[in-house]
C-alpha positions in Angstrom: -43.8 13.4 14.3 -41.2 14.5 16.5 -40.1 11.0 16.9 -39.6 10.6 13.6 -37.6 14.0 12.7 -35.0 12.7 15.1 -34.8 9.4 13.7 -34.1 10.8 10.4 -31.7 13.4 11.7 -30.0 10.5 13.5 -30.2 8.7 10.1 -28.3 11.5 8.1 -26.1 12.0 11.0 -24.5 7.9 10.7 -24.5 8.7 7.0 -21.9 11.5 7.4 -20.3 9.2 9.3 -19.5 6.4 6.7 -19.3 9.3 3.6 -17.2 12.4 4.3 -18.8 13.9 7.1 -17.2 15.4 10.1 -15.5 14.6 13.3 -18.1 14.9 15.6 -20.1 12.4 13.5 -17.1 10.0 13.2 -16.7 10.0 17.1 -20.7 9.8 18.2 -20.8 6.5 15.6 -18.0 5.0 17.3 -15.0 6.0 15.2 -12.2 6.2 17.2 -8.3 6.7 16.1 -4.7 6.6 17.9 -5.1 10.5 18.1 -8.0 12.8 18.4 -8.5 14.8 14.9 -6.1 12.6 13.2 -5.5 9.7 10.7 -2.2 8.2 11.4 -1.0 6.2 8.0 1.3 3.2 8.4 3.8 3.2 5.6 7.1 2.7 4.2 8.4 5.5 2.1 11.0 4.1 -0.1 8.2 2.5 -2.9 7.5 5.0 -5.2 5.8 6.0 -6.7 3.0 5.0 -4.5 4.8 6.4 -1.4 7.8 8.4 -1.0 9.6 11.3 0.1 9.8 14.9 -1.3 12.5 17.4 -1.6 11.3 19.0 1.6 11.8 15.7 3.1 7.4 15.7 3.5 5.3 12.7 1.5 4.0 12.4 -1.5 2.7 9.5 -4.0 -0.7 7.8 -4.9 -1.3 6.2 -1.4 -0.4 9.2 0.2 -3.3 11.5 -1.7 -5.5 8.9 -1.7 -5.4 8.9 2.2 -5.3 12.4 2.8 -8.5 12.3 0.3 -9.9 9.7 3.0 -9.0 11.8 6.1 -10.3 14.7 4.7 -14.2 13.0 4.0 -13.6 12.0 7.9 -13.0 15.3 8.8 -9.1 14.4 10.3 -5.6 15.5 9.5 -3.8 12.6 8.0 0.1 12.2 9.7 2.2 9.9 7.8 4.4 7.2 10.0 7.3 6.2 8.1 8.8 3.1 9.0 10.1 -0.5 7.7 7.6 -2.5 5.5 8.2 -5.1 8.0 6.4 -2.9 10.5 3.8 -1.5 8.6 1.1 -4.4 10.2 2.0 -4.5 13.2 1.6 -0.8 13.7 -2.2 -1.2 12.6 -2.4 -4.2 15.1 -1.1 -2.9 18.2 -2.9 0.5 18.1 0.5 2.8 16.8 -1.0 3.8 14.0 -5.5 3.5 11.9 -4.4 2.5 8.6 -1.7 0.8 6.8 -1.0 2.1 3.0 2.6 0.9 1.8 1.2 -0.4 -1.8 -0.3 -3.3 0.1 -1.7 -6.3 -1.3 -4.3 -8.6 -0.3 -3.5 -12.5 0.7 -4.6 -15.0 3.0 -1.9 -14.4 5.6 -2.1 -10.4 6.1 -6.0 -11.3 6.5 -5.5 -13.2 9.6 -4.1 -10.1 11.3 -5.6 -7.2 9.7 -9.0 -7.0 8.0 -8.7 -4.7 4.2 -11.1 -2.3 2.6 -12.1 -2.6 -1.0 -9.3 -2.4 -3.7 -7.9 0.7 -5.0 -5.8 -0.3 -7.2 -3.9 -3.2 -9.4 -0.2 -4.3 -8.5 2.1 -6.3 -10.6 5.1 -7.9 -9.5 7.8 -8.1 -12.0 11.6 -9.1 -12.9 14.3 -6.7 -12.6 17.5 -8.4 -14.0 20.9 -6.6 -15.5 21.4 -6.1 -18.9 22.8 -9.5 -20.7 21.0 -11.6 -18.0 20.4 -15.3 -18.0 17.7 -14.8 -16.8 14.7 -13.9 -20.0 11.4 -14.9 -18.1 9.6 -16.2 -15.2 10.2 -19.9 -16.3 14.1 -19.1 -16.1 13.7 -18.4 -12.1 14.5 -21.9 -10.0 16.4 -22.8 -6.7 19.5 -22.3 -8.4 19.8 -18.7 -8.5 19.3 -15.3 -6.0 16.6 -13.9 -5.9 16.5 -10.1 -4.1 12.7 -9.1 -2.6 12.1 -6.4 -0.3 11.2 -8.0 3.4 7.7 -8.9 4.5 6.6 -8.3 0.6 4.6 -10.4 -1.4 7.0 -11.0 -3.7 9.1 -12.2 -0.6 6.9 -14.6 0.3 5.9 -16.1 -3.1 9.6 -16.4 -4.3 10.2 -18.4 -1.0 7.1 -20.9 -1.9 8.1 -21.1 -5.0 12.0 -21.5 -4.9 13.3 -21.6 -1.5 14.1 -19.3 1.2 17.8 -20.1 0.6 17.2 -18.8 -3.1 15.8 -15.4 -1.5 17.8 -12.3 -0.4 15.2 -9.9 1.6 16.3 -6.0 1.7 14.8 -3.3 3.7 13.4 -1.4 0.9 13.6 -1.8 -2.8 16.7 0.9 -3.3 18.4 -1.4 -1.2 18.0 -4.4 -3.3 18.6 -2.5 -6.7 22.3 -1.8 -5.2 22.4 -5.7 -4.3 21.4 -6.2 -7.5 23.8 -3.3 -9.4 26.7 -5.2 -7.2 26.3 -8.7 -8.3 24.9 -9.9 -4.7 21.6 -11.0 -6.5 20.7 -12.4 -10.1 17.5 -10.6 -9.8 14.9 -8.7 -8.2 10.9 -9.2 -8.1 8.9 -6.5 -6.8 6.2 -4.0 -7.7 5.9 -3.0 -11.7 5.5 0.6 -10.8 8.2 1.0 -8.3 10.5 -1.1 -10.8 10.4 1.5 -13.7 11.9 4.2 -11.5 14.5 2.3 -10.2 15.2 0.8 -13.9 14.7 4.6 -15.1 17.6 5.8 -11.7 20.0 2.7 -12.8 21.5 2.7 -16.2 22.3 -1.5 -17.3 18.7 -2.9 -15.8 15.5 -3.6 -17.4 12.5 -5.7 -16.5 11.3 -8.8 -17.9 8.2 -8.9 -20.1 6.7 -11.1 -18.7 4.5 -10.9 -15.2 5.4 -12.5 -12.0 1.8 -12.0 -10.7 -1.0 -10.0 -10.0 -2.9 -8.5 -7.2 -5.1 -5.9 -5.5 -3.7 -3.2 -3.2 -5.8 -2.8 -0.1 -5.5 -0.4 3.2 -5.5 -2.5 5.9 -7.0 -1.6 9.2 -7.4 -3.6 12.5 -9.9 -6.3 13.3 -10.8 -4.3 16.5 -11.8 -1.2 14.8 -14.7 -2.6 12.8 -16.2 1.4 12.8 -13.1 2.8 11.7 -13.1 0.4 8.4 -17.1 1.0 7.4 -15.9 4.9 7.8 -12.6 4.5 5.6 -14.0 2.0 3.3 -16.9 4.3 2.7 -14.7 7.4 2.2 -12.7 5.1 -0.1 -15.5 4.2 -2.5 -16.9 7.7 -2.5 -13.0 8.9 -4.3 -13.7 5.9 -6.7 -16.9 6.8 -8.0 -16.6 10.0 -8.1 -12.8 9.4 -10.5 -10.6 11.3 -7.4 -8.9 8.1 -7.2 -8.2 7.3 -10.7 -6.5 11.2 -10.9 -4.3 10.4 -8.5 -2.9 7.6 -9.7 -2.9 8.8 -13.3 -1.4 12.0 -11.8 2.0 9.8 -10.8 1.4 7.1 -13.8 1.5 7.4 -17.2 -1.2 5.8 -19.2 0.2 4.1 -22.1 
C-alpha cells in the first residue's frame, strides 16, 4: 500500500511538471534552464505587435504574454533577451538563452537546429508596396525588381527561392526596411501581416497588397538537447490554449474583424 501511495505521489508530482506546477518539480523531472528560477526568451523586439518595446523601454506583445503565461505554469521568472532575428536560434542552440519567441515560423530548415512546440498561432506574410505601385499582386513580383525582407526571416528565404538572392534586400528588423522602402531603395517589402499594418498605419503613402504571400504556423523553438524542457513548455503551452488564455492575448493586441 505504501508502495503504491508513493507511486501515485510520484505520478502527480511528473504531472506538475509538464502542466503548471512548480520549480522543484520542473528540476526533480529533469528540467533544467540557462538560469536557476528563470525562463530566458530569445527574441527580437522590433516585430510588433507580437514583440516589442514599451514606453518604459520593458516588453510587451502576444509572444511576450504568452511566455510569461508559460513561465509562470513552470513556476520561473521569464527574462526577455533582445537581440537580432538573425540571432534568435542560435541563442536556443548554444545554451544563451530556453526558448526562442520572435513570431517564429515553422520550416524544414529551422527544424534541423531546433526542435518546436505545438502552434500558437497563424502568420501571414504579405506585400507592403508605396502608393501608385507597379506592383498589384504576388504574380507582379519576378527577378526584375527589389524585394526588402527582414534577415534570417521566412519571407527572406522564400523571396530568395523564388526570385533570387540578387532581387532580395535583407534589413535588420522590419522598421529598417519600411525606411528602405519610404526612400526608394526597395520596390517592396514581404513580411508578417500583423507587423505590416502598424508599419502601414506609422507610414502615410504605403498599403499592403490583397493578396497573400503565404501562410504559416508560429512555433517556440527550443533545443534538441533539452527534450524535458520542451514536454514542460509544450505542456504549459497547450494548457493557455484550451483553457482560451492564449486566444486573449492575442485578441488583446489584434482586432478581430
Amino acid at each position: 500500500m505504501k508502495k503504491r501511495i508513493a507511486m501515485m505521489m510520484a505520478a502527480a508530482l511528473m504531472t506538475l511538471t509538464v502542466f503548471g506546477g512548480m520549480t522543484v518539480a520542473a528540476e526533480e523531472a529533469g528540467v533544467t534552464t540557462v538560469e536557476e528560477g528563470e525562463l530566458h526568451m530569445a527574441t527580437n523586439a522590433a516585430f510588433p505587435p507580437y514583440e516589442m518595446t514599451d514606453d518604459a523601454g520593458g516588453f510587451e506583445g502576444i509572444d511576450v504574454e504568452i511566455a510569461t503565461a508559460i513561465a509562470e505554469k513552470l513556476g520561473l521568472e521569464l527574462v526577455v533577451d533582445d537581440m537580432d532575428f538573425s540571432s534568435v536560434i542560435a541563442a536556443v542552440q548554444s545554451g544563451k538563452a530556453d526558448i526562442a519567441m520572435a513570431g517564429l515560423t515553422v520550416n524544414e530548415e529551422r527544424k534541423k537546429n531546433i526542435d518546436f512546440t505545438d502552434s500558437y498561432a497563424t502568420g501571414v506574410q504579405v506585400i507592403i508596396v508605396p502608393e501608385g505601385s507597379e506592383i498589384q499582386s504576388v504574380d507582379d513580383l519576378s527577378s526584375d525588381i527589389l524585394i526588402g525582407c527582414q534577415e534570417a526571416t521566412t519571407g527572406y528565404i522564400y523571396c530568395s527561392d523564388d526570385y533570387g538572392e540578387d532581387a532580395v534586400v535583407a534589413y535588420t528588423n522590419g522598421a529598417t526596411a519600411i525606411q528602405a522602402l519610404l526612400a526608394g531603395k526597395v520596390d517592396c517589402i514581404v513580411i508578417d501581416s500583423e507587423p505590416a499594418k502598424q508599419f502601414v498605419a506609422a507610414n502615410e503613402g504605403l498599403s499592403i497588397l490583397d493578396t497573400e504571400y503565404v501562410t504559416e504556423d508560429y512555433a517556440i523553438g527550443i533545443s534538441k538537447e533539452n527534450n524535458a524542457l520542451l514536454d514542460a513548455v509544450n505542456g504549459a503551452l497547450n494548457e493557455l490554449i484550451e483553457d482560451g488564455t492564449v486566444q486573449t492575448i492575442i485578441e488583446k493586441y489584434i482586432n478581430a474583424e
